[in-house]
N, C-alpha and C positions, 0 to 999 in steps of 0.2 A: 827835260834838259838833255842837251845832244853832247853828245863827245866834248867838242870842242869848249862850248861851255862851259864844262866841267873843266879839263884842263887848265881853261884860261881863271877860273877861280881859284884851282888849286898852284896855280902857279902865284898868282899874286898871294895867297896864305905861303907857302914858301917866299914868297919873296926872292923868284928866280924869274927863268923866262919859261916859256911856251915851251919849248923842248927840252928843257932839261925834265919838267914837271910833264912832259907827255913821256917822256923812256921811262920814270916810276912807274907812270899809270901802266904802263906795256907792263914793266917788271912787276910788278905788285897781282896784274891780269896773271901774266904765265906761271907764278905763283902759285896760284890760287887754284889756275885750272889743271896744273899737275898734281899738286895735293888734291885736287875732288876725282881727278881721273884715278889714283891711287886708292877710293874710298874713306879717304879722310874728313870727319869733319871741320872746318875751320870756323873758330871762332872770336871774333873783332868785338871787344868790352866795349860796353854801349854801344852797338848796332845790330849787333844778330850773330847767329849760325847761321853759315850755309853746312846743308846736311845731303851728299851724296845716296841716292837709292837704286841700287844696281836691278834691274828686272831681267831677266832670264828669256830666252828665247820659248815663244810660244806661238802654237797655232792660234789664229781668228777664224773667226769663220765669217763671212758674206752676204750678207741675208739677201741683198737684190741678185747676186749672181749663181748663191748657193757653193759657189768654192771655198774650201778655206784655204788660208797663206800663211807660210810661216814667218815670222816676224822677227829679227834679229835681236838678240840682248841689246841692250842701251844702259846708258847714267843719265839719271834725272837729277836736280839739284832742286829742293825745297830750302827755303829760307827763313826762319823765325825769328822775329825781331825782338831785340832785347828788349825790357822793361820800359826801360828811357826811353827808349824811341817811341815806342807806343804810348807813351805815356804821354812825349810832343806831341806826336801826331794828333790825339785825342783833344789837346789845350787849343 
């Protein structure tokens, strides 16, 4: 399902229009992705965690060229999905 899609369903479950129900989706997005840039995890009853994992700056090494590089920290976001969900998903 693409963007839009999604919007245009959640708008009609609101029962507004296109845009009002796409600024949540932004708002609900930038949300989410300040709380995960902060480390936090968030989590939405009956659907999942999202779980922040901060990795640390480390050398690789290259095996075809033989150099290694150093690799800058990052945030990863792993997802676990609630009970419920997994539980549809299986049905």
């Amino acid at each position: 399902m693409d963007n839009r899609t999604l919007t245009s369903l959640l708008a009609q479950r609101m029962q507004t229009d296109t845009k009002t129900a796409a600024r949540h989706m932004a708002s609900l997005v930038d949300v989410l992705a300040q709380r995960l840039a902060d480390l936090d995890t968030v989590a939405i009853p009956g659907f999942g965690n999202f779980e922040p994992v901060k990795r640390n700056e480390h050398l690789e090494h290259d095996a075809e060229n033989g150099r290694s590089m150093l690799v800058p920290p990052s945030i990863t976001v792993n997802f676990k999905p609630a009970a419920r969900l997994r539980k549809s998903a299986l049905s």
